[in-house]
N, C-alpha and C positions, 0 to 999 in steps of 0.2 A: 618603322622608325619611332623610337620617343618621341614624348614631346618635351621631355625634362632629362637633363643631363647636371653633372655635379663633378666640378675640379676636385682635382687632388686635396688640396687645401682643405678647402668645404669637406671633404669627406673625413680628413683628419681631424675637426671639429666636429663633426657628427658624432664621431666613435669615442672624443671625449665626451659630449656630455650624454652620451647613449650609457654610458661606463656610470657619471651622477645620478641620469633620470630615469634608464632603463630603455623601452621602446618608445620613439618620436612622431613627429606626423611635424609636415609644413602645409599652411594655408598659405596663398597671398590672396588678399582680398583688394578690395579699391576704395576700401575706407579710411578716413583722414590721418593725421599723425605723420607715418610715412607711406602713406597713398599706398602706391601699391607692393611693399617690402614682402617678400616672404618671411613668414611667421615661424617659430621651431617652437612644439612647446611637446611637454612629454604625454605617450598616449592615454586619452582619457578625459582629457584638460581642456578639449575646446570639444565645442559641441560642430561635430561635421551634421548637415542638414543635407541629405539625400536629395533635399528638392530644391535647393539652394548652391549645391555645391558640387563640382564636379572634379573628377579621381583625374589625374592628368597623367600619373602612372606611379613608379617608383625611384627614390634618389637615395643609393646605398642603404636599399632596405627600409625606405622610409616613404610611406604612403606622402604624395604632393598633392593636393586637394588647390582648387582656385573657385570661388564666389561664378556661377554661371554668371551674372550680370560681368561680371570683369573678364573671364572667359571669351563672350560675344568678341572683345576689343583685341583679346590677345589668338583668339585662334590659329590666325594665320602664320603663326613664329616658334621658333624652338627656343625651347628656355633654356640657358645652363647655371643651376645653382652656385656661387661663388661666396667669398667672405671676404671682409676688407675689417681693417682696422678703426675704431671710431664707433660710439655709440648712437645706436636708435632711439628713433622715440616709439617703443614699442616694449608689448612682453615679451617677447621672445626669449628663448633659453640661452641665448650666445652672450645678451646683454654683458651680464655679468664679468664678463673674460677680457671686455672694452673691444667686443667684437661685433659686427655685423651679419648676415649674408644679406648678400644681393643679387639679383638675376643679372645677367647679359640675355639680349633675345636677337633672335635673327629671322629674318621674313622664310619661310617653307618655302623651298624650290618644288618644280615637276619631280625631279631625282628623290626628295625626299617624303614622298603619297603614294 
């Protein structure tokens, strides 16, 4: 089972600004601004840190990377990638469009290990 899933929506935002920026990457870290939002930035733009950071899998073709320290907090939960209306305090790539993403998470059942 993943551990990252991505609505409809989100993925109709992805494929535009994938169309602007080319190939993407999402981090969410647990640093201040908007704590822990996931990040879109196009690839190349943020420094992934192997020993810092861990691959959670893929959301429509799009490596999802989360901070191991913020990781520890969220292991136990499925994430699914969303977008909502209203802007971040963040850099993100959606910024611009007066958009967001945001996660929805849910605790890991037995069903799903």
């Amino acid at each position: 089972m993943p551990k990252v899933a991505i609505t409809p929506a989100a993925a109709k935002i992805v494929d535009q600004l994938r169309e602007q920026h080319g190939p993407l990457i999402f981090h969410q870290s647990g640093g201040c601004c908007d704590g822990s939002a996931p990040m879109c930035f196009p690839e190349g733009e943020f420094y992934i840190d192997d020993d810092n950071d861990e691959l959670l899998g893929e959301v429509h073709g799009c490596p999802y990377y989360m901070s191991k320290f913020q990781y520890e907090y969220w292991k136990h939960t499925h994430l699914t990638l969303d977008v909502t209306e209203g802007r971040g305090a963040s850099f993100s790539a959606e910024i611009p469009l007066g958009l967001r993403f945001v996660v929805e998470s849910r605790l890991l059942t037995e069903a799903d290990q």
